[in-house]
C-alpha positions as CSV (number, residue, x, y, z in Angstrom):
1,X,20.6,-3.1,-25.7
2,X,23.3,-6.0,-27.0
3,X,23.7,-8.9,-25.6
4,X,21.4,-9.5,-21.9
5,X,22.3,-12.3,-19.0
6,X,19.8,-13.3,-16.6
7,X,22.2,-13.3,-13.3
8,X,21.8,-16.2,-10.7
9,X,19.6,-16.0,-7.2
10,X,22.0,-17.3,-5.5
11,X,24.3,-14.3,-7.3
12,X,25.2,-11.0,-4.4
13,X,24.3,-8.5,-7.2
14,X,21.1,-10.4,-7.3
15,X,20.2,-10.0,-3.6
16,X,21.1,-6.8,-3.6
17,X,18.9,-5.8,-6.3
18,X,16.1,-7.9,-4.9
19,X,16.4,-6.1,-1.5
20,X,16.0,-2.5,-3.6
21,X,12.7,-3.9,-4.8
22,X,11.6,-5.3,-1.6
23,X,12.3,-2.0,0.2
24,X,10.6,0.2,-2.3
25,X,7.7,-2.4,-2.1
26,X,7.6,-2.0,1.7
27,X,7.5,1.9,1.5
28,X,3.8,2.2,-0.2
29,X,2.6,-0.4,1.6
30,X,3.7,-4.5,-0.1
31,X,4.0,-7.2,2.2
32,X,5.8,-10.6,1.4
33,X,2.3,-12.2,1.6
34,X,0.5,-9.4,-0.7
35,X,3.8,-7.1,-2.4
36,X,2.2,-4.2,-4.7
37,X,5.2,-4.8,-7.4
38,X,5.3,-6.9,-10.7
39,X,8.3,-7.8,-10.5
40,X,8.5,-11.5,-11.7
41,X,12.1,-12.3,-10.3
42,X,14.3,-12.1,-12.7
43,X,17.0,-9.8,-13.2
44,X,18.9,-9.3,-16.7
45,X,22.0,-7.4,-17.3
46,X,22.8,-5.8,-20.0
47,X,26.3,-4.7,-21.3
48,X,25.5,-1.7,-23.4
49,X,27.6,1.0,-22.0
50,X,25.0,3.6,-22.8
51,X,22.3,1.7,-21.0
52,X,21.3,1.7,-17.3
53,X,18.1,0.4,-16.5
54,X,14.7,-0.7,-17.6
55,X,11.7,-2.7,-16.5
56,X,9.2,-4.6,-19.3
57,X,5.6,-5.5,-19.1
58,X,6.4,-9.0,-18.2
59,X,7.8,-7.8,-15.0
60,X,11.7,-8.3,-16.1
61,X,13.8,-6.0,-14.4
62,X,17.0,-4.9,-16.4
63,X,20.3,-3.4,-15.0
64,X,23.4,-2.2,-16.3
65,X,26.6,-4.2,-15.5
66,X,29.3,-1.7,-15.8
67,X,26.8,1.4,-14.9
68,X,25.1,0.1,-12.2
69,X,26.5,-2.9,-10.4
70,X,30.4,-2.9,-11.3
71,X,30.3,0.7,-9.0
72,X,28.7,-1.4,-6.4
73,X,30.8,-4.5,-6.1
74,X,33.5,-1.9,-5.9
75,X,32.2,0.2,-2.6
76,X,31.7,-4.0,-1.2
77,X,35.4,-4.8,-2.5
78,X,37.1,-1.7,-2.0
79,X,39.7,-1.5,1.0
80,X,40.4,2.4,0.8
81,X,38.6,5.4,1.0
82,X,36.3,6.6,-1.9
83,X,36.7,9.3,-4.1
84,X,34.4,11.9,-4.3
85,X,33.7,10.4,-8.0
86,X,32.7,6.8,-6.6
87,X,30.3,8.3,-3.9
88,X,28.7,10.0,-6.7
89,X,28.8,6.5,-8.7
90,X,27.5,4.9,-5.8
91,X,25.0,7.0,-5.1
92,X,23.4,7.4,-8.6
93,X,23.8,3.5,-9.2
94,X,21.4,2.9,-6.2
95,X,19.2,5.5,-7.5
96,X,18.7,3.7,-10.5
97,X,18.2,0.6,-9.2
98,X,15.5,3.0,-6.8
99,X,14.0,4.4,-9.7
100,X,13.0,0.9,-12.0
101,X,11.8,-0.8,-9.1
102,X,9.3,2.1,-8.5
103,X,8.5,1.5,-12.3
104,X,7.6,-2.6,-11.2
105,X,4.6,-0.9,-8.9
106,X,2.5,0.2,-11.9
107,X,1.0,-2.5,-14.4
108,X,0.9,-0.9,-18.1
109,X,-2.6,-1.0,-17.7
110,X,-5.6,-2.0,-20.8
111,X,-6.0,0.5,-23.2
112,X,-9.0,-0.4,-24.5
113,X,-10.7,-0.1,-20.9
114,X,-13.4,2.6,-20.5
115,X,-11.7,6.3,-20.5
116,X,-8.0,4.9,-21.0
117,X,-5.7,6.6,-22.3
118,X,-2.6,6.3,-24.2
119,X,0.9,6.6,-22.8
120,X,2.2,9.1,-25.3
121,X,4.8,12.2,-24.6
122,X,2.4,13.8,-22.0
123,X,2.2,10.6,-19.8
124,X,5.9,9.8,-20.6
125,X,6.8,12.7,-19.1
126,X,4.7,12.7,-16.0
127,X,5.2,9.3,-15.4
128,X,9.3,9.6,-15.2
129,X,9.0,12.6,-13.5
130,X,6.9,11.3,-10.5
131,X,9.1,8.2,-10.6
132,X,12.0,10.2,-10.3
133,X,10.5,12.8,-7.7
134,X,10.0,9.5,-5.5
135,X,13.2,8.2,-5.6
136,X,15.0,11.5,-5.2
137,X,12.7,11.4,-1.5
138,X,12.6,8.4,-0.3
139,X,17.0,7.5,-1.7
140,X,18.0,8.3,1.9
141,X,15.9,5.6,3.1
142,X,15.9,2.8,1.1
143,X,20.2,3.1,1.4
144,X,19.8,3.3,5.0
145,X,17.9,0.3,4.9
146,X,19.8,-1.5,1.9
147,X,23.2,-0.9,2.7
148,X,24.0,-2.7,6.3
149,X,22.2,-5.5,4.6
150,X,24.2,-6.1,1.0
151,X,27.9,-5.5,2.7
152,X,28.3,-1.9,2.0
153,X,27.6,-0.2,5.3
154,X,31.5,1.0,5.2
155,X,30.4,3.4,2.5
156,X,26.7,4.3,3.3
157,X,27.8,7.5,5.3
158,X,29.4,8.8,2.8
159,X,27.0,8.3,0.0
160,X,24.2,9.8,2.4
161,X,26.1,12.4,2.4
162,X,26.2,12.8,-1.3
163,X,23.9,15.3,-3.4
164,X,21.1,13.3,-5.6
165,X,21.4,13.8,-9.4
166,X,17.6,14.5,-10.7
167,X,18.0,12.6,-14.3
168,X,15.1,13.9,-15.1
169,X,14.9,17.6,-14.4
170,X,13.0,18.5,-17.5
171,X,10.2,16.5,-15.8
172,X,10.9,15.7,-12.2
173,X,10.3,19.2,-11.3
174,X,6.6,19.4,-13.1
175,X,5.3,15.5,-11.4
176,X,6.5,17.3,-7.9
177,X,4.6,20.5,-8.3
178,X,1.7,19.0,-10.0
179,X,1.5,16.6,-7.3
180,X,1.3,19.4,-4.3
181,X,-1.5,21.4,-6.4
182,X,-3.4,17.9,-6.5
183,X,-2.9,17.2,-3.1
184,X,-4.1,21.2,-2.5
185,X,-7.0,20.8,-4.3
186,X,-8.4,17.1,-2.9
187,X,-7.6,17.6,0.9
188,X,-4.8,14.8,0.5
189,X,-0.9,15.3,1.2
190,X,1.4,15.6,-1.4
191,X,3.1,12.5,-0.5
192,X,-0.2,10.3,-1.0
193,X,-0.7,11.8,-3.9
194,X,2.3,10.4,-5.4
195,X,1.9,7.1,-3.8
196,X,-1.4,7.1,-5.4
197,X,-0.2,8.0,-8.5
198,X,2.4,5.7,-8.7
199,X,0.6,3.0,-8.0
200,X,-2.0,3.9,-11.1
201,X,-2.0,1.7,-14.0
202,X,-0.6,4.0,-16.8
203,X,-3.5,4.2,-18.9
204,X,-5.9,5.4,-16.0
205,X,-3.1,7.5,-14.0
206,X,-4.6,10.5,-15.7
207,X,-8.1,9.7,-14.3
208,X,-7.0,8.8,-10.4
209,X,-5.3,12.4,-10.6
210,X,-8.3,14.4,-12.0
211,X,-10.7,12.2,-9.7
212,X,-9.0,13.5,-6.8
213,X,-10.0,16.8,-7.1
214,X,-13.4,15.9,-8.8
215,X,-14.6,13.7,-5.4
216,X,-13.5,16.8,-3.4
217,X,-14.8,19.8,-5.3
218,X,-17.7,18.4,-6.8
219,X,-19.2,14.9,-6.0
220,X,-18.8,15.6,-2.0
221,X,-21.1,19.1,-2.1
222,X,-23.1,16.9,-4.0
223,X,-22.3,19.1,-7.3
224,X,-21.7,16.5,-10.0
225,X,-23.6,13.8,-10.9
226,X,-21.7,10.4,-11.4
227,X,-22.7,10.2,-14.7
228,X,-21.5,12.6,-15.8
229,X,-17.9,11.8,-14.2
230,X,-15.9,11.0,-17.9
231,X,-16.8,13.9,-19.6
232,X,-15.6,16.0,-16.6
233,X,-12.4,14.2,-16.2
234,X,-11.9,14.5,-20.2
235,X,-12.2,18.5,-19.4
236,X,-9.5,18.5,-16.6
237,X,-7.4,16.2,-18.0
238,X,-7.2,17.9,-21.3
239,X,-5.1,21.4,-19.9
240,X,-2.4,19.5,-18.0
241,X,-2.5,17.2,-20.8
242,X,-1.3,19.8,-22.9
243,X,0.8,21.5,-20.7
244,X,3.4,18.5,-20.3
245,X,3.1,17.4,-23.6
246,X,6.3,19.3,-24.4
247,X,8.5,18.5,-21.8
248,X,9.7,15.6,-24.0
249,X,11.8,17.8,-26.7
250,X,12.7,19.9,-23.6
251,X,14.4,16.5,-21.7
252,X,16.1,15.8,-25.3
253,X,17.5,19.3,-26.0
254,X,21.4,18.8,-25.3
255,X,21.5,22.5,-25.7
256,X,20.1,23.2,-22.7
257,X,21.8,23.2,-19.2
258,X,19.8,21.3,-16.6
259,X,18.3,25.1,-14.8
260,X,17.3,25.3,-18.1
261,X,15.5,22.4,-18.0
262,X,13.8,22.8,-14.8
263,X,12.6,25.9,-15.4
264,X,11.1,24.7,-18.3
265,X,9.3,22.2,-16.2
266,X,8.1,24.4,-13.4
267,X,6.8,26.8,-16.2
268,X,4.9,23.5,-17.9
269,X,3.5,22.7,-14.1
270,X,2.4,26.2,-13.3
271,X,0.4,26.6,-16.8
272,X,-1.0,22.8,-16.2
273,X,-2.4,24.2,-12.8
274,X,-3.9,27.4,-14.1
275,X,-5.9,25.7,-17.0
276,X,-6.8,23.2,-14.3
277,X,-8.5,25.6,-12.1
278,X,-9.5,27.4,-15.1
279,X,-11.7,24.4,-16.0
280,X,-12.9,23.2,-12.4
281,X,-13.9,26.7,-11.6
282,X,-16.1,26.6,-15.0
283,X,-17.7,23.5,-14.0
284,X,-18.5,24.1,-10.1
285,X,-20.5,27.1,-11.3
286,X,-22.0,25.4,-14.5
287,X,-23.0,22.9,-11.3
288,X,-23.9,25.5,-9.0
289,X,-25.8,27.5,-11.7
290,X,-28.1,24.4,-12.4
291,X,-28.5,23.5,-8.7
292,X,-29.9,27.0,-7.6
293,X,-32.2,26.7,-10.7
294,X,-33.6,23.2,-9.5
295,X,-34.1,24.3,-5.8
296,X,-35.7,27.8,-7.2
297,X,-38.6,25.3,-9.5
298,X,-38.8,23.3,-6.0
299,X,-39.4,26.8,-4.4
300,X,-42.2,27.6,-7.0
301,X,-43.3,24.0,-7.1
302,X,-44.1,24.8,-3.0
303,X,-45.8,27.9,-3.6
304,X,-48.3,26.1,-6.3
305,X,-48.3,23.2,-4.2
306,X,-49.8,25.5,-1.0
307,X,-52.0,27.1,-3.1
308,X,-54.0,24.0,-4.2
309,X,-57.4,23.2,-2.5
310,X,-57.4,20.8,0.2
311,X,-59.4,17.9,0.3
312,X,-62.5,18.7,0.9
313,X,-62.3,22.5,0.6
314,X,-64.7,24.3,-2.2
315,X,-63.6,23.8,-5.9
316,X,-63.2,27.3,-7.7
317,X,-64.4,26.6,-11.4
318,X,-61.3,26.4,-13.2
319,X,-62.4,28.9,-16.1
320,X,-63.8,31.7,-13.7
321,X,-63.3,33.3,-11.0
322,X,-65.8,33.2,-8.2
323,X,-68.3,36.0,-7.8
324,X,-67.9,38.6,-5.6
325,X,-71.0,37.4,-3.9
326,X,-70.3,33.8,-3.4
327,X,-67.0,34.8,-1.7
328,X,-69.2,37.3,0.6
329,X,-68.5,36.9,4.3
330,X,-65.4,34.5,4.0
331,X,-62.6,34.8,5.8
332,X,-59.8,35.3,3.3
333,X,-57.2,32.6,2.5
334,X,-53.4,33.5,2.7
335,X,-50.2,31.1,1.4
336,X,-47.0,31.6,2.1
337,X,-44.0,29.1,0.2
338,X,-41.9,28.2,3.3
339,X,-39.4,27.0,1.1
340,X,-35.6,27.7,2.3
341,X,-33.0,27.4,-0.8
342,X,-30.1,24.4,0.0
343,X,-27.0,26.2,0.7
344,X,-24.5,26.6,-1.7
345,X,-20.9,25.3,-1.6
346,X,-18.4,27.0,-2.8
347,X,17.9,10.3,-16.6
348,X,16.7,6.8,-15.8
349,X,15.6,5.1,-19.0
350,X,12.5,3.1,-18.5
């Protein structure tokens, strides 16, 4: 990136890029008194003609002058009708500015908190790819609510009207249906799944998506005890872990068509989601397993428990058994265990 100006509040790109943030902010639930984004207030521009956007950990958020706001001055300025070429300008320049500011909702996080973990290829990828997934959802919204306000209401019918452009299809794809089997799998929809998720400091995003489906399949049957809750997220995390791990050289292959990258992403979600299940299922019996054999012992604990003398009742020697005569005449004693087993349960750069 050469050469970046911080643009003036009072400036119209600025409001308009302010209002993006504050929309996306109002969407998972900010307020002007408590917003969920970092955004510090400042926007630079940058003149790179291969950039677009980016946010950094000090809450900057960066935007491409000729890429992203020279389209949008146009739709303000412009006194004929569009081309189809400028709705698609339009409508991907917005999505842009849609996708960083979804970035400013996340803090980076502290890696060297318990069970973080680092933002490598794996996370990259997941992390755009929800991103993107979220903006490609909620773009109808946040123009319908953007554009009366910034002086290009002329032109927001026609940009509605426009198809999206996925920039991430090697990944958007896999963060969608990732998300779904998540939300499947904890009793959640799929859309708070993703507002979850995107809300997740990066290095513990991996853990509020495993702990979804760990609270629901195995602390709430009372399966799993807490303690042992990071070495059973470290087995769940670990397949879809390595299942998106090569998305990345699939997003950078220019040899491949956009299908080709989708596919390659649905495959990557589908395998993520098998080795998932693959692990929970081992774990719920492992659980079960030890749970029938703990409430079996408490079943032969009561049948050695009924068995005992009560107070006051004759003491048998311990090292013989009583003579047939001394037992003479007695009525004799019968135990039962009444014990019932528990029941078991079952591209925008960032």
């Amino acid at each position: 990136m050469t050469g970046p100006v911080e643009i003036s509040r009072e400036s119209w790109e600025y409001r308009l890029v302010a209002a993006v943030v504050a929309v996306v902010d109002q969407r998972v639930g900010g307020t002007a008194a408590a917003p969920r984004t970092r955004w510090n207030g400042r926007v630079l521009v940058d003149t790179d003609p291969d950039f677009l956007g980016a946010v950094d950990d000090d809450g900057n958020l960066w935007v491409s002058d000729g890429n992203i706001l020279e389209p949008l001055r146009k739709a303000r300025d412009l006194d004929r009708s569009l081309t189809g070429g400028e709705v698609l300008e339009i409508r991907d320049a917005i999505a842009t500015l849609t996708h960083e500011a979804v970035h400013l909702l996340a803090e980076s996080g502290d890696g060297s908190a318990p069970d973080a973990h680092p933002f490598d290829a794996a996370a990259e990828a997941d992390n755009e790819g929800r991103t993107e997934h979220w903006t490609l959802v909620n773009l109808d919204g946040v123009i319908h609510d953007v554009f009366p306000h910034a002086g290009l209401e002329a032109v927001a019918a026609e940009v509605l009207a426009e198809t999206s452009i996925d920039a991430y299809p090697a990944y958007t794809p896999a963060a969608r249906d990732l998300d779904q089997a998540l939300a499947e799998r904890s009793g959640l929809t799929s859309t708070e799944v993703t507002q979850k998720l995107i809300l997740a400091d990066d290095t513990q995003r991996w853990n509020v998506a495993v702990d979804l489906v760990i609270d629901e399949r195995l602390v709430k049957p009372g399966l799993m005890p807490e303690a042992q809750r990071s070495e059973v997220r470290k087995q769940l995390i670990a397949p879809i872990h390595a299942a998106l791990s090569g998305l990345e050289a699939v997003e950078a292959d220019e040899s491949l068509g956009d299908d080709a990258r989708s596919a390659a992403a649905t495959e990557a979600a589908r395998t993520a989601i098998a080795g998932l299940d693959t692990e929970l299922d081992k774990i719920e019996r492992k659980y079960q397993a030890e749970q029938k054999q703990s409430s079996e012992l408490s079943r032969l604990r009561g049948l050695t428990d009924a068995q005992a003398p009560a107070s006051g009742a004759p003491k048998w020697s311990t090292d013989r058994a009583p003579s047939e005569q001394a037992t003479k005449g007695l009525p004799r004693r019968q135990h039962r265990g009444q014990q019932t087993d528990r029941p078991q349960s079952p591209g925008r750069s960032s």
